[in-house]
C-alpha positions in Angstrom: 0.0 0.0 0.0 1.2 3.5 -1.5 1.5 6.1 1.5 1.1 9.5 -0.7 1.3 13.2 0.7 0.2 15.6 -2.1 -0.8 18.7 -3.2 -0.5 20.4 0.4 0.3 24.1 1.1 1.9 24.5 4.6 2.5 27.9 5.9 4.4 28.3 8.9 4.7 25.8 10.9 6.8 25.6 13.8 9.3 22.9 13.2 8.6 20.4 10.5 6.8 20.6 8.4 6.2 17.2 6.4 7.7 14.0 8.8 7.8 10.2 7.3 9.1 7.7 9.5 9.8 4.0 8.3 7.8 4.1 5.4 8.9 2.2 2.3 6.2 3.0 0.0 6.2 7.2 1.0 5.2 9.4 -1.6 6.1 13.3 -1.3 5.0 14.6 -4.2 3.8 18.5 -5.2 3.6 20.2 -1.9 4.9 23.7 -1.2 5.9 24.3 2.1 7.2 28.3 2.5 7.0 30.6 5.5 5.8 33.9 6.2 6.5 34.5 9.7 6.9 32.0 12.1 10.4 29.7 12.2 9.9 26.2 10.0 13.4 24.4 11.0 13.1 21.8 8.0 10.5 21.4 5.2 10.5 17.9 4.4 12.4 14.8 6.5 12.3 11.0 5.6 13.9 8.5 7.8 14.1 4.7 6.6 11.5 6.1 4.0 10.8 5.9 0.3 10.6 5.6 -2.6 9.8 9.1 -4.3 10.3 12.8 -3.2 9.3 14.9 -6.0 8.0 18.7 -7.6 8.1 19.9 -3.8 8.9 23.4 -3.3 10.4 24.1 -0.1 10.7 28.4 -0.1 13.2 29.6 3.1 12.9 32.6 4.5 15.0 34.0 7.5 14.3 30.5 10.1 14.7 27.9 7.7 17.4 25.5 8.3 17.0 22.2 6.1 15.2 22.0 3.0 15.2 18.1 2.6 16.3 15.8 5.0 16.8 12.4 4.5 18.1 9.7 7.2 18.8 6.1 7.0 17.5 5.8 3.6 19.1 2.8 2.2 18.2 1.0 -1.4 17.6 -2.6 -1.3 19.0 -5.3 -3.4 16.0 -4.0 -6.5 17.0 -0.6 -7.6 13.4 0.6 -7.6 13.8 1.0 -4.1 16.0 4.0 -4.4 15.3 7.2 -3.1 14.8 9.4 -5.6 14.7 13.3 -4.7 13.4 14.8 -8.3 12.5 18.2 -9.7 12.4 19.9 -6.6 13.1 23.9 -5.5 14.7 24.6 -2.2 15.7 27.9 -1.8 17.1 29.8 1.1 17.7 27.3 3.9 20.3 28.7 6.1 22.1 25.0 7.0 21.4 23.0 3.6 18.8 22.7 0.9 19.4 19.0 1.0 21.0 17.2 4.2 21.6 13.3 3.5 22.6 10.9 6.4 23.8 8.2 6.2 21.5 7.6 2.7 21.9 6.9 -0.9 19.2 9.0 -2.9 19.6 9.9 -6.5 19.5 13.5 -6.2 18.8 14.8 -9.6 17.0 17.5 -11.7 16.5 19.9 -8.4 16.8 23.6 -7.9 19.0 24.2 -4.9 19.9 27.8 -4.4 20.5 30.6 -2.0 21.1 29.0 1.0 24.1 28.0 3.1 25.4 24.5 1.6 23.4 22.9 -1.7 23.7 19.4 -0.6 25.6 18.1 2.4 26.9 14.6 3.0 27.5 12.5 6.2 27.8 9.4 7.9 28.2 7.0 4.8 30.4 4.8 6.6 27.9 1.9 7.6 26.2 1.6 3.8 29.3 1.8 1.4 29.7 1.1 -1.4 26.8 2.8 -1.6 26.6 6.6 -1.8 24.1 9.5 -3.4 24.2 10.0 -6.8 23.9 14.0 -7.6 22.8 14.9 -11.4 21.6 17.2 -13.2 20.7 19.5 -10.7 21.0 23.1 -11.0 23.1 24.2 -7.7 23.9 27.6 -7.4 24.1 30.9 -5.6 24.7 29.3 -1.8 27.3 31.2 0.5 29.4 27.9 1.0 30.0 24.6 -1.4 27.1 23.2 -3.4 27.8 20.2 -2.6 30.0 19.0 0.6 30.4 18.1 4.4 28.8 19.7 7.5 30.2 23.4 7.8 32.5 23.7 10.3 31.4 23.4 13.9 28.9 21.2 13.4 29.6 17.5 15.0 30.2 15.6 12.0 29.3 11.4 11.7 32.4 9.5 11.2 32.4 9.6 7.4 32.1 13.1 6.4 31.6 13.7 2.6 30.9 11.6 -0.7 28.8 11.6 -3.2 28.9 10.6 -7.3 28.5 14.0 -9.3 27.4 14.1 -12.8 26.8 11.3 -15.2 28.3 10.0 -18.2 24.4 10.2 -19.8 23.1 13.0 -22.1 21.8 15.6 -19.4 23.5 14.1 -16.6 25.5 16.8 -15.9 25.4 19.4 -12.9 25.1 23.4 -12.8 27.4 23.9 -10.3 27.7 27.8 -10.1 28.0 30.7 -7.5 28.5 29.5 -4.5 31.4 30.1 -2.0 32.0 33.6 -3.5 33.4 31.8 -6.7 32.0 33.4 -9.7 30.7 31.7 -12.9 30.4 27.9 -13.5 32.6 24.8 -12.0 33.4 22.7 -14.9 35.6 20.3 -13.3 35.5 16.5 -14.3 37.8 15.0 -12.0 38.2 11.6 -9.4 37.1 7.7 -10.4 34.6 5.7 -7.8 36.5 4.7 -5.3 34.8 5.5 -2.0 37.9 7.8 -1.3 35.9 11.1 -1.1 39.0 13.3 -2.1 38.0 15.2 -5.0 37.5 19.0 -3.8 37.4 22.5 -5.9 36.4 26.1 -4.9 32.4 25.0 -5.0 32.7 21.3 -4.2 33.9 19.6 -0.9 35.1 16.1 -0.2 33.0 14.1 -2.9 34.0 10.8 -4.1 34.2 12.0 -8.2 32.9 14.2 -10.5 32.0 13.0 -13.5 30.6 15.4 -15.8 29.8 19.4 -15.8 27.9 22.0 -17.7 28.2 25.4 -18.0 24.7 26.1 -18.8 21.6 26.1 -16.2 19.6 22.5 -16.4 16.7 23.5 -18.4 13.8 22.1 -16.4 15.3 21.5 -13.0 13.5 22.1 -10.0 9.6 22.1 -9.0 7.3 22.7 -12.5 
């Protein structure tokens, strides 16, 4: 049985505002969660949850911390049990647009921008080889890497970092641009898969490779 959350308009709440807990068939799809004036810590958080977050919008404002959270999301042996975070816009969220614990979504075709950190990465240790795959995501405009660890100061799980950037498929490619005061676009193409997380440039911290970039904005990324 399909668990859906849908077409919902939340308006500030308090903390959270959209919480699944140990729910394998979890679908977030098309709710826009924004705030006008009271503190929303995180928008959307799944913990040993699936499959499908997608076409959220998740609008910060001055109290918004975490865009997307996801926590002990782990695929199975059949792929289709994947995480996939799709087509969604988080913007503004002072601490990262996309947090992921100790997870391996495929993060692709998303609008992370004008925050703190794009996408952070942490506590991978206890599911390699398995990691997040980032594509064609449009990341851009955040004050520190688009893609990287906890900032600094923040307790950090024992692997900190990873992450596969890019793909070797038509459109697989990243946006990388604007963030950590660099101007323009990253088009690095740099490390292999080896679960070493020690590819880093001006925009990108501690991932494991990148393996494609673009120069251009991903036409159609983020919430329709």
């Amino acid at each position: 049985t399909n668990f859906l959350v849908e077409n919902n308009e939340l308006t500030d709440t308090t903390s959270l505002g959209i919480n699944i807990v140990d729910c394998p068939s979890a679908f977030v799809n098309k709710n826009s969660l924004h705030q006008v004036s009271a503190q929303m810590n995180t928008g959307i958080q799944l913990r040993n949850s699936g499959p499908q977050v997608t076409q959220n919008r998740v609008l910060g404002s001055s109290g918004l911390e975490a865009g997307i959270v996801v926590v002990d999301c782990v695929s199975g042996a059949d792929v289709s049990t994947r995480l996939a975070l799709d087509h969604n816009t988080v913007t503004k969220a002072s601490f990262g647009a996309v947090l992921v614990f100790s997870s391996d979504p495929v993060v692709r075709f998303n609008e992370l921008a004008n925050g703190f950190v794009g996408v952070v990465v942490e506590g991978l240790d206890t599911i390699l080889p398995k990691e997040p795959l980032i594509f064609g995501n449009n990341i851009r405009g955040n004050q520190s890497f688009a893609v990287g660890r906890q900032p600094v100061g923040v307790a950090a799980a024992t692997s900190s970092g990873g992450g596969i950037l890019g793909s070797a498929l038509a459109g697989g490619a990243n946006f990388i641009s604007g963030n950590n005061g660099e101007p323009g676009a990253d088009l690095t193409v740099q490390g292999t898969v080896d679960q070493r997380f020690d590819v880093s440039t001006p925009q990108i911290d501690s991932v494991d490779a990148i393996l494609s970039s673009t120069g251009t904005a991903v036409a159609g990324a983020g919430a329709p």
